[in-house]
N, C-alpha and C positions, 0 to 999 in steps of 0.2 A: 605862291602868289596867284589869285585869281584873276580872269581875265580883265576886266575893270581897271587893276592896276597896270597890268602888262600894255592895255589901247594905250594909256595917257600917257606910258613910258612910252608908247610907239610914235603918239606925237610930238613929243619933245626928240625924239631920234631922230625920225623926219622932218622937224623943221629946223634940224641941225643943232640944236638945243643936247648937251652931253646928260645924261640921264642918270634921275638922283634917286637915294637910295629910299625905295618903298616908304617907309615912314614918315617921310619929307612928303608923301603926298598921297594927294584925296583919291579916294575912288570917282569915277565917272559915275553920275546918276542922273534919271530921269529929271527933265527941264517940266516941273509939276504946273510953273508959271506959263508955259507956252499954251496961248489960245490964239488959234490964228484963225484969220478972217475968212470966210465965205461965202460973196454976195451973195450967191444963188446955188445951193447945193442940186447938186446931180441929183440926186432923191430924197422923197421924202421923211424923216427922221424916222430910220429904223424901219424903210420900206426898201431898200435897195439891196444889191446880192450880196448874199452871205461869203464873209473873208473868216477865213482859219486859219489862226497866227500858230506855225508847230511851237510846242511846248515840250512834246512828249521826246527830245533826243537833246538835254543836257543843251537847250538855248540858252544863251547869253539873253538873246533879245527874244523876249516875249511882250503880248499883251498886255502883262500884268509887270512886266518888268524894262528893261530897254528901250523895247517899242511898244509903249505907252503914249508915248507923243502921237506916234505913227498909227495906231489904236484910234486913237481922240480924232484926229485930222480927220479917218476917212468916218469914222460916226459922224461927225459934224458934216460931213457928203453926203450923209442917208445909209452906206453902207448896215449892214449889219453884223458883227465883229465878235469872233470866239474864239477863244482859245483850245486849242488843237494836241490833247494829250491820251492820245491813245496811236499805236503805230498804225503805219501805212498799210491799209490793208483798201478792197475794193468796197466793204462796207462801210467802213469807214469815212472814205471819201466820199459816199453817196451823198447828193445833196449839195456841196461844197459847189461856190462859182469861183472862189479864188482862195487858191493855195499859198500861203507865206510862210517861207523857212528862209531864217539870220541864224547866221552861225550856229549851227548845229555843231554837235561835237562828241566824236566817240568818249566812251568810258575814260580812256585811255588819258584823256588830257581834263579829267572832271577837276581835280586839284592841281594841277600844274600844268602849262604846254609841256607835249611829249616831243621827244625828237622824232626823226625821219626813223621808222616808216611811219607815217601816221593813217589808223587805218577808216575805215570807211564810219560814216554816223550812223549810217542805215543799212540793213538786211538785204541781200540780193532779192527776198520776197519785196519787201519795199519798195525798189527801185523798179521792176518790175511793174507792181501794184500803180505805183505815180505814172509812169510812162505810156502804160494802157490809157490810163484815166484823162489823162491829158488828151493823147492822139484821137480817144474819144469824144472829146468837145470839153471837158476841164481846162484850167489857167491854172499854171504854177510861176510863183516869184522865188526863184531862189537866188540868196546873196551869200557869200561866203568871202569875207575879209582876208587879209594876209597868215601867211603859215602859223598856224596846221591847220585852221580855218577851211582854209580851199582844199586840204587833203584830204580832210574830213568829209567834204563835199563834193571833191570830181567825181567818186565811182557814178554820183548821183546826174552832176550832167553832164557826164561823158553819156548816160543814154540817149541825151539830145542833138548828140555831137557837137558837145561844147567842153574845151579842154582848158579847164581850169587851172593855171599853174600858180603851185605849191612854194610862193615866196611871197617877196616882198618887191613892190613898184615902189624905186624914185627916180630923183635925177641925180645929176652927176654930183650933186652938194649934198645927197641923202635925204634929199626933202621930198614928201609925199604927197603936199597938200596942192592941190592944182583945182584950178578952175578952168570947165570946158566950158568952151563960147563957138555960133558960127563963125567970129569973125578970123580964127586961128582955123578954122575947120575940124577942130575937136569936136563939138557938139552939130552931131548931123543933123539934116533938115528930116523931120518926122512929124509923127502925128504926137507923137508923147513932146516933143521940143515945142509945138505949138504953141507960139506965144510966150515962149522962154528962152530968154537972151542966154544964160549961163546956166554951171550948174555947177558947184564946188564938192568934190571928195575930200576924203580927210585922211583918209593912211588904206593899204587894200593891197591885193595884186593884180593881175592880170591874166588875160586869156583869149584863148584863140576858138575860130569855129572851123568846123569844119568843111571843103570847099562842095558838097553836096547838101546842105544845111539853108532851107530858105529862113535866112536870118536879112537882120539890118542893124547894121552897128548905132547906136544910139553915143558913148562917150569913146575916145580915138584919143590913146594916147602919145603925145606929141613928139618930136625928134629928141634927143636929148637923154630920156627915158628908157633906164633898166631893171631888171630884175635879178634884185640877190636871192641865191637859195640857198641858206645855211642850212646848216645840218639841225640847229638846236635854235629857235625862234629868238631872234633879237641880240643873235651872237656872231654878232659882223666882225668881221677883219681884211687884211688888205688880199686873202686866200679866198677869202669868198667866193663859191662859183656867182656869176653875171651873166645876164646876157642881153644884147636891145632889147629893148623893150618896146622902142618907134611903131603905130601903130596898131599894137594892139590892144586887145578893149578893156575898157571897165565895166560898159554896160551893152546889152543888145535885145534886140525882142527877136523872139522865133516864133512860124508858126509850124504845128508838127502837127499833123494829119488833119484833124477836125477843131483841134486845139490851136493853144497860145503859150507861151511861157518866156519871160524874160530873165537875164543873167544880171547878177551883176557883181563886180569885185571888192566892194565897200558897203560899209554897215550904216554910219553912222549921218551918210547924207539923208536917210527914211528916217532921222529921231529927230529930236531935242534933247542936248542936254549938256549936265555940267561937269569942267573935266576943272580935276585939279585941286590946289587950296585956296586959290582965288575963283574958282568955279566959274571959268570962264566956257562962256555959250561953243558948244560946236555939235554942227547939228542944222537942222533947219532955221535954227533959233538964231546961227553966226550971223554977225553982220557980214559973212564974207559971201553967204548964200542966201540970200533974198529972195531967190526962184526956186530954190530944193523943194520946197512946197508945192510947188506949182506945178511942177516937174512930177513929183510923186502920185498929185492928183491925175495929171494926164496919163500917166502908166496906169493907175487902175483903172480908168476908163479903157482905157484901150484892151486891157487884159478883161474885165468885166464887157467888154462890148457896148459899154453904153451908148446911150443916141444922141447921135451928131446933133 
């Protein structure tokens, strides 16, 4: 079962919805119909810094695929937007103002999610490679959704001192979908919140930074909220290890040396698109996320440096 069907099974888990058998349903795909509006784009069409969506480590969500929505929005910003299929290496990245990696995902899980251990998506040269390049004055976006997702991805920002844990975020009724707001104190006051009341995820997990790390938590997730770690992705029972989850994050921006780079533990707030056989919008597209948009734009601004 590829991962397409495992997400949509994973939203019908978490909004408490008992999970039917593959057949019974659609894969998730790109929302082709999402054009969103912007009155006044950051840059001139196809004058603004160059974004490389990875491709090259077995992404769910590329350019060309996933995040296609997320593609489209920051072109219609002026960005400049390419797809990223050759490994991390320092030539590689030359040139690059903004790095995006969604689920990235070892060999290991290319046809199936693997169980625990799940091993890393990238090379110790890679992580390396990104982490210079970064501390150098580069931007990285990396997002890494619930298990094996995030296992696939901590080696990667644990170099930033960001410990990404290897499960699954809900609440106490299994549901994942939450909307962060100031007015819970979920959604911190930042320059990426600017002007964004909310900001809805859709299934992910969570993580922690570490306490030497000039970070600023950006989504805080609320009392209530744990994290299962099964052994075998999406195979909960009442054995299941847990543990609070109260306060830690889904999203954060860091800055690390000359750089930037933001976290985050959900995919599918940076797209559009359609889950299911009634293909219904989740995504930037949901009626339930209005600001995901908005939201998204203020992160690359902020990670691109643009002008105030």
């Amino acid at each position: 079962m590829d991962y397409a069907w495992r997400a949509f099974i994973a939203v019908l888990l978490l909004a408490g919805v008992a999970a039917l058998p593959a057949p019974a349903l659609a894969q998730q795909v790109p929302d082709t119909a999402f054009n969103p509006k912007i009155e006044k784009p950051q840059y001139a069409a196809d004058r603004g810094p160059k974004v490389v969506i990875d491709a090259a480590h077995l992404n769910f969500h590329t350019a060309e695929g996933g995040y296609a929505p997320f593609a489209k929005l920051l072109r219609i910003d002026g960005y400049r937007v390419e797809s990223g299929k050759e490994a991390f290496t320092a030539a590689a990245l030359a040139g690059t103002d903004v790095l995006v990696i969604a689920n990235a995902m070892h060999e290991q899980s290319e046809q199936n999610f693997a169980p625990l251990p799940n091993l890393s998506a990238f090379t110790d040269a890679e992580i390396v490679a990104v982490e210079k390049w970064v501390r150098a004055g580069g931007s990285l976006l990396l997002i890494a959704d619930h298990m094996p997702l995030a296992g696939h991805a901590e080696a990667l920002a644990a170099a930033f001192g960001v410990r990404f844990q290897n499960g699954f975020a809900m609440d106490a009724n299994r549901r994942g979908l939450i909307t962060f707001t100031h007015s819970a104190g979920s959604l911190t006051a930042s320059p990426v919140a600017n002007a964004v009341n909310s900001v809805t995820t859709f299934t992910g997990q969570a993580f922690r930074i570490d306490p030497n790390v000039d970070a600023q938590p950006l989504l805080v997730l609320p009392v209530g909220y744990q994290l299962l770690l099964p052994e075998v992705a999406f195979k909960f029972s009442e054995k299941t290890p847990r543990i609070p989850a109260a306060y830690m994050l889904q999203g954060a921006i860091v800055r690390h040396g000359n750089g930037r780079a933001a976290f985050f533990g959900e995919a599918a707030m940076f797209t559009a698109q359609l889950a299911g056989p009634n293909k219904e919008p989740m995504g930037m597209n949901a009626p339930s996320a209005p600001e995901n948009a908005r939201f998204a734009l203020n992160l690359m601004h902020w990670l691109s440096r643009a002008p105030e």
